[in-house]
DOMARGU-425612 format. One line per field, with one value per residue: residue number from 1; x, y, z of N, C-alpha, C, O in turn. Coordinates in steps of 0.2 Angstrom, whole numbers. Atoms other than C-alpha are relative to their C-alpha. Layout:
N
resi = [NUM  ...]
n.x = [X  ...]
n.y = [Y  ...]
n.z = [Z  ...]
ca.x = [X  ...]
ca.y = [Y  ...]
ca.z = [Z  ...]
c.x = [X  ...]
c.y = [Y  ...]
c.z = [Z  ...]
o.x = [X  ...]
o.y = [Y  ...]
o.z = [Z  ...]
END
This chain:
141
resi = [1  2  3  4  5  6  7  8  9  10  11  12  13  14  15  16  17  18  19  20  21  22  23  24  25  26  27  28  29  30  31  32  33  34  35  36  37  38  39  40  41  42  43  44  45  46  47  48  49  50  51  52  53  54  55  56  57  58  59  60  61  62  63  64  65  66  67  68  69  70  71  72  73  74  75  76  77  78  79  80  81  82  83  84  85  86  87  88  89  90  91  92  93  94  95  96  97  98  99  100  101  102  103  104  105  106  107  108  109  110  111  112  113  114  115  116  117  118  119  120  121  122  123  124  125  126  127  128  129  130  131  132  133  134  135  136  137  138  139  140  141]
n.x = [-4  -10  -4  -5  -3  -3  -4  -5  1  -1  7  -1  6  -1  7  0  4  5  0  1  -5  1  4  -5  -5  4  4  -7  -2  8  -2  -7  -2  -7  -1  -7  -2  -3  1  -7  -2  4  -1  5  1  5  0  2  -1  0  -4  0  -7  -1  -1  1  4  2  0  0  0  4  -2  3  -3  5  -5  -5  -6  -3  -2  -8  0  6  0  2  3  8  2  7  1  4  7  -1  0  -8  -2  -7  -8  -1  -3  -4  -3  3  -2  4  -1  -5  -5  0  3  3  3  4  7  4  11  6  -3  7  -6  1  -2  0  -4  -2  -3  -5  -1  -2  6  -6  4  3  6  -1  5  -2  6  -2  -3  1  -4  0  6  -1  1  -7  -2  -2  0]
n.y = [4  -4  5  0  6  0  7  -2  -6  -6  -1  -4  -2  -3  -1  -2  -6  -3  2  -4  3  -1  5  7  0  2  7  5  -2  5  5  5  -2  -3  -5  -6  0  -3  -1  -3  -1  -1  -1  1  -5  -1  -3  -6  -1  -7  0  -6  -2  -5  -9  0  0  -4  -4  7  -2  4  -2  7  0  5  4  8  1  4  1  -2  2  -2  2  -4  4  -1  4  -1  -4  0  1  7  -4  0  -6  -2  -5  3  -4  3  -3  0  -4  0  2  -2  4  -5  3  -3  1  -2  5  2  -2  8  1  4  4  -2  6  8  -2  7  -1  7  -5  4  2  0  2  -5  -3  -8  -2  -4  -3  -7  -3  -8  -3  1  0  8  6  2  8  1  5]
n.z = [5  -1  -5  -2  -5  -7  -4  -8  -4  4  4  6  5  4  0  8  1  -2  -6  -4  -4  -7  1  3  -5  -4  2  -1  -8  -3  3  -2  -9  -2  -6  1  5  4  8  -1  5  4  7  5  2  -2  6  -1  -5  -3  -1  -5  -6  -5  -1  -7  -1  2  6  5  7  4  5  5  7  7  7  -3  -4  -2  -9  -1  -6  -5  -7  -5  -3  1  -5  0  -6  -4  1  3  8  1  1  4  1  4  4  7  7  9  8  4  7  2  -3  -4  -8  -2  -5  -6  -2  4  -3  3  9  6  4  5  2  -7  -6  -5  -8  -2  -6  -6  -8  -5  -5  -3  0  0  0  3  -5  1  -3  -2  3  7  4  2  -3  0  -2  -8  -1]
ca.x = [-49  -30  -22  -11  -2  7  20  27  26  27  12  14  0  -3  -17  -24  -34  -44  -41  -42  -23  -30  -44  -34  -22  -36  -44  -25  -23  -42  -38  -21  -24  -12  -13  3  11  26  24  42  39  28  30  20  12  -3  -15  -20  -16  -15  0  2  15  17  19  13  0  -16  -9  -7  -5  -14  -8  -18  -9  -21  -7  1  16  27  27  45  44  27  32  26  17  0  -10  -27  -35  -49  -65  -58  -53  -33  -23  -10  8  10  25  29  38  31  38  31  32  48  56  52  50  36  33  27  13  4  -19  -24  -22  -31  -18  -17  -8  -3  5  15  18  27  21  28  17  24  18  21  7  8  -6  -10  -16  -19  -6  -11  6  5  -12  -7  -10  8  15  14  16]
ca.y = [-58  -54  -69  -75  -88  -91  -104  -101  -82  -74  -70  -67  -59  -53  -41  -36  -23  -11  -17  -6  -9  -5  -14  -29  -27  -31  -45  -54  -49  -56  -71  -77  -70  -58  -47  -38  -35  -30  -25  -27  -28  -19  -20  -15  -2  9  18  32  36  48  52  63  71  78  97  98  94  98  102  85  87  74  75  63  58  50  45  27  26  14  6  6  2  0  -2  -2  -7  -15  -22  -24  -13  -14  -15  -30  -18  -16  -1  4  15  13  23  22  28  29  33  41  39  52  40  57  49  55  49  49  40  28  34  22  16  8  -7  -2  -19  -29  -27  -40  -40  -48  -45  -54  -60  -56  -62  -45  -35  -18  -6  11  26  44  55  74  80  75  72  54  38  32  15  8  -8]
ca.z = [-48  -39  -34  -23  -12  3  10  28  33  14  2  -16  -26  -42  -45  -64  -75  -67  -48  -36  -24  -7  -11  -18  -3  9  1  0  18  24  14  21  40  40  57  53  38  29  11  6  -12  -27  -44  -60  -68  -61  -73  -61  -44  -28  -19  -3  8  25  28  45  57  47  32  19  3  -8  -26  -41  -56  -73  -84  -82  -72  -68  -48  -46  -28  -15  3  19  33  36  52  57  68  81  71  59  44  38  41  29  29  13  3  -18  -31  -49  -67  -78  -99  -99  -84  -71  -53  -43  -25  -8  4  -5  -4  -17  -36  -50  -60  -76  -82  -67  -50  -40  -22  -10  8  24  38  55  72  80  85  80  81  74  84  80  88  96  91  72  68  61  64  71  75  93  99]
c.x = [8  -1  5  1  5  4  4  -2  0  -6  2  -7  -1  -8  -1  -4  -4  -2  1  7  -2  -5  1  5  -4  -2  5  0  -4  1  6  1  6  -5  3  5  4  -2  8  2  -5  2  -6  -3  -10  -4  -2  1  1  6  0  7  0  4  0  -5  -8  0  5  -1  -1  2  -3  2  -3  4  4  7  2  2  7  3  -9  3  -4  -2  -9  -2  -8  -2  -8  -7  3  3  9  -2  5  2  2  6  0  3  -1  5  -5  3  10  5  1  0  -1  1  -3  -6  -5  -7  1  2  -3  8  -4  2  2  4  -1  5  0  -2  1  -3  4  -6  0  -4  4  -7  0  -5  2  3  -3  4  0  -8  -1  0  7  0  1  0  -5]
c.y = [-1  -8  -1  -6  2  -6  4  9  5  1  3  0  5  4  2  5  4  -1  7  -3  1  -5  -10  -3  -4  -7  -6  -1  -4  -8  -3  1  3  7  5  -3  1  0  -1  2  2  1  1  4  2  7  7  -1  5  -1  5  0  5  4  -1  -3  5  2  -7  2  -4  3  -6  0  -6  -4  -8  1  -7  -5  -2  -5  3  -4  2  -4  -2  -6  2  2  -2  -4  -4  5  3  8  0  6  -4  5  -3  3  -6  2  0  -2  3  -2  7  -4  5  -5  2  -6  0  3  -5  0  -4  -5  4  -7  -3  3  -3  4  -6  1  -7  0  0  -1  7  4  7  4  8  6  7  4  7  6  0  0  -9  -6  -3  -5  1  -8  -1]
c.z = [2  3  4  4  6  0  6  1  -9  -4  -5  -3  -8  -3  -9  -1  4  7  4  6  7  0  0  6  7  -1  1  8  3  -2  3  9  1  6  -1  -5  -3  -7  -1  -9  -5  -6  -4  -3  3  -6  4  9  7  7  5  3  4  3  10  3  -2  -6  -3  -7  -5  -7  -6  -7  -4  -4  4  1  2  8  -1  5  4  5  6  7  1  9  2  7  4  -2  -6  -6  0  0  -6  1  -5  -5  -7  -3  -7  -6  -5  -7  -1  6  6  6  6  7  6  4  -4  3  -5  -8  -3  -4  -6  -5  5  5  4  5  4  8  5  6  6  5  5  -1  0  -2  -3  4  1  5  1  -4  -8  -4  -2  5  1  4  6  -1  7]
o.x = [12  -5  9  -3  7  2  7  -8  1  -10  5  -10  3  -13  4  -6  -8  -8  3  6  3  -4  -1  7  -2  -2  4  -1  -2  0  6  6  11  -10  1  7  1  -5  11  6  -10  6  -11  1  -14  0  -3  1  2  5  -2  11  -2  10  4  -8  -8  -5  11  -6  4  2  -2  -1  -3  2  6  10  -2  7  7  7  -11  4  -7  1  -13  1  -11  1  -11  -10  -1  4  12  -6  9  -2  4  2  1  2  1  9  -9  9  15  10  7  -6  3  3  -5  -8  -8  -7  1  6  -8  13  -9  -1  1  6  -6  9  -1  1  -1  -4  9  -12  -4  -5  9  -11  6  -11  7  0  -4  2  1  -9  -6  1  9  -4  4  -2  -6]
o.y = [-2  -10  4  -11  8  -11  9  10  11  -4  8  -5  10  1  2  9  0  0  12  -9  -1  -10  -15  -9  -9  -11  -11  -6  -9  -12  -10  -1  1  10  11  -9  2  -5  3  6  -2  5  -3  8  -2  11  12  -7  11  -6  10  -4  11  3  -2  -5  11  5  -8  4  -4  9  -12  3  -12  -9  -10  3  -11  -5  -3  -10  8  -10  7  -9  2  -11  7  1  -5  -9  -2  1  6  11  -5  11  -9  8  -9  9  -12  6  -4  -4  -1  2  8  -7  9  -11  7  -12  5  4  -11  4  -8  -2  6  -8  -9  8  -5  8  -12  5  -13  5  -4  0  7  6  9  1  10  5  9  5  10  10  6  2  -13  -6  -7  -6  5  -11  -6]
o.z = [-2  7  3  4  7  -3  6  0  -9  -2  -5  -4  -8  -5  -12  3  6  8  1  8  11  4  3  7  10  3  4  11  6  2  4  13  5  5  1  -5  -8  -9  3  -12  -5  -8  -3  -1  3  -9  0  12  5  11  3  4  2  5  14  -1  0  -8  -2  -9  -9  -7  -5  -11  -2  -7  10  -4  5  10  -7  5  5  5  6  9  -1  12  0  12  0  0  -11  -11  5  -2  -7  2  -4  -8  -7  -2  -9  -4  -7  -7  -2  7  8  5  9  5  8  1  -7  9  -3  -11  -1  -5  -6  -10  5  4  6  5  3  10  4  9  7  3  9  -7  4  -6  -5  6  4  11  -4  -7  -11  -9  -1  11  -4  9  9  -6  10]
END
């Protein structure tokens, strides 16, 4: 049900109840032929979500918050990889009810009432590809 549109390189979408944002992020993506991606802009509120940050290689720290938060901000990057399927580098910051701000690298999210994004279609090719040193999947051209 997530809409969205396009003129020249930018894509606005608006996703609604009970969407799945990675999921949503994809289908926008597939839809408008975006290769590579900026996300530059997210707003709106999510009703549950999981939120990570990295310690070291090996040791990630995945964190999942139920209560409805605020998107603040979702940024990031996105490009598609080898086998036809989007990667995302996704970061956000949330609030919650008492205006607390939690964040970190975006894993994934459910809308709780809406969430609008802004992402920028670019013609550089950027790829993603798990590093020895870190573990992660980090930016090459």
């Amino acid at each position: 049900m997530a809409i969205s549109s396009k003129k020249d390189n930018l894509i606005i979408a608006r996703f609604f109840p009970n969407e799945n944002v990675i999921e949503k992020l994809a289908e926008v993506c597939k839809k408008h032929q975006v290769k590579t991606g900026v996300l530059i802009s997210g707003i709106g509120q999510l009703a549950n979500f999981e939120l990570g940050f990295f310690k070291e290689k090996g040791n990630y720290l995945p964190q999942k918050f139920e209560t409805p938060h605020e998107m603040l901000c979702l940024s990031g990057f996105i490009s598609l990889n080898k086998v036809g399927e989007y990667d995302f580098h996704l970061h956000g910051t949330l609030s919650g009810p008492d205006k607390s701000v939690v964040g970190g690298h975006f894993i994934n999210g459910v809308v709780s009432i809406t969430l609008e994004v802004t992402i920028l279609k670019s013609e550089i090719k950027i790829k993603r590809e798990v590093e020895e040193e870190t573990g992660l999947k980090g930016l090459n051209f």
